[in-house]
C-alpha positions in Angstrom: -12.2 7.1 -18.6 -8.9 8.3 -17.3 -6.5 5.1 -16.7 -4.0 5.9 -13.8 -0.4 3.2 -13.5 1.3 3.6 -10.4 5.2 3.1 -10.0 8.3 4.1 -8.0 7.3 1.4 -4.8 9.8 -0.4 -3.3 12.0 -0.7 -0.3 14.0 2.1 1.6 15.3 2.1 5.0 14.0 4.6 7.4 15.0 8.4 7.0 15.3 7.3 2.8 13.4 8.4 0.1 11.0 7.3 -2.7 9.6 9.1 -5.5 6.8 7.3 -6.8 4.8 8.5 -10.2 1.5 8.5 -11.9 1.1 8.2 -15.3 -2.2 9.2 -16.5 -3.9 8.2 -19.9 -7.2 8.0 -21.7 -8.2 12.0 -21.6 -7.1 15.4 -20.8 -4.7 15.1 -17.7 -4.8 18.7 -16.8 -8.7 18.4 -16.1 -7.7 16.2 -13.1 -6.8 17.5 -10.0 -4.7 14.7 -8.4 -4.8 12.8 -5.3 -2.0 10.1 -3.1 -3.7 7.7 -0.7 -2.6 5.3 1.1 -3.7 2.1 2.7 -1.4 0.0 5.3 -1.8 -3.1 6.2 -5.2 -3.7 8.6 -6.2 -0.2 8.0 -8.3 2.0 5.9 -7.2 3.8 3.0 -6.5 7.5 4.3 -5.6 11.2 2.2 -1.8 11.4 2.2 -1.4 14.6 -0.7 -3.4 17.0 -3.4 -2.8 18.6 -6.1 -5.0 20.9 -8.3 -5.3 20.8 -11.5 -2.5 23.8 -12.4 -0.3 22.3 -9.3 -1.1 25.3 -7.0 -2.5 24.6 -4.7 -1.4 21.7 -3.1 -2.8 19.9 0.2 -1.4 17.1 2.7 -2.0 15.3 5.3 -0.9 16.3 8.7 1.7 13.1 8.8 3.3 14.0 5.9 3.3 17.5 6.2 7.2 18.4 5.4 8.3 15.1 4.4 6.3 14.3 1.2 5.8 17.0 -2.0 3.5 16.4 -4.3 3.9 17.6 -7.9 2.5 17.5 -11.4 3.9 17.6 -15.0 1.1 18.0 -17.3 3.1 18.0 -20.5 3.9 14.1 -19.3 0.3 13.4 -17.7 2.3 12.4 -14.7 2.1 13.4 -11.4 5.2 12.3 -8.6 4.8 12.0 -4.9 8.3 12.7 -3.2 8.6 11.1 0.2 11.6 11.9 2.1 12.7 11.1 5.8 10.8 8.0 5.6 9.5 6.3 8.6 8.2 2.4 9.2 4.6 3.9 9.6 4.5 5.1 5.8 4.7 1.3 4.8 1.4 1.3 2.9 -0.2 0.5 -0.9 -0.3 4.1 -2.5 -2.6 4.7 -5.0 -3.2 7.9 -6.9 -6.4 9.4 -8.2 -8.3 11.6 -10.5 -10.7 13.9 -9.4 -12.4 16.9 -11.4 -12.0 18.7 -8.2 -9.1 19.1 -5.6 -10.2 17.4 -2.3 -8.7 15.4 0.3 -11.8 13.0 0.6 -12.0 9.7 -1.4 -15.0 10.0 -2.5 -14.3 12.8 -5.0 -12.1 11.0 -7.0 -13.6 9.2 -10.0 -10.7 7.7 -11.2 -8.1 5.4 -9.3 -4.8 3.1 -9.8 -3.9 -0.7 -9.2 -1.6 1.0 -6.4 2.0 0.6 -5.8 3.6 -0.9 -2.5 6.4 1.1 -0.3 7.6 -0.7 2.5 9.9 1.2 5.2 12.7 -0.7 7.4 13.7 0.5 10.5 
């Protein structure tokens, strides 16, 4: 079992930032690759970032693409998910997740967090 604990949610006006982190426990963190989704309200929970398991390479989601960075500290068993120039539509639950293999599809990850809530202003 790998348990994931979200953090770093909160509230940030438009064109802001948030860094929100991962912490990962229970077995080898650098056997995960990583994974950010996110789920807004009313809608399904959809890829936002990837990360393999020796941070390169990493993969995003068109929406994000430029704005967010995702990154990995394996001495920590954390991984981060930057998100700058914030916009109302990234209000969402993220949640991170372990896979064995990088992918950008929810069903490859075995492993997943309670989810942390960011909520954008205008």
């Amino acid at each position: 079992q790998v348990q994931l604990v979200e953090s770093g949610g909160g509230l940030a006006q438009a064109g802001g930032s948030l860094r929100l982190s991962c912490a990962a426990s229970g077995r080898t963190f650098s056997d995960y690759a990583m994974g950010w989704f996110r789920q807004a309200p009313g809608k399904e929970r959809d890829f936002v970032a990837a990360i393999s398991r020796s941070g390169v390479p990493a993969f995003y989601a068109d929406s994000v693409k430029g704005r967010f960075t995702i990154s990995r500290d394996n001495a920590k068993n954390t991984v981060y998910l930057q998100m700058n120039s914030l916009k109302p539509e990234d209000t969402a639950v993220y949640y991170c997740a372990a896979s064995r293999i990088v992918t950008t599809k929810q069903q490859g990850y075995d492993f997943w967090g309670q989810g942390t809530q960011a909520t954008v202003s205008p």
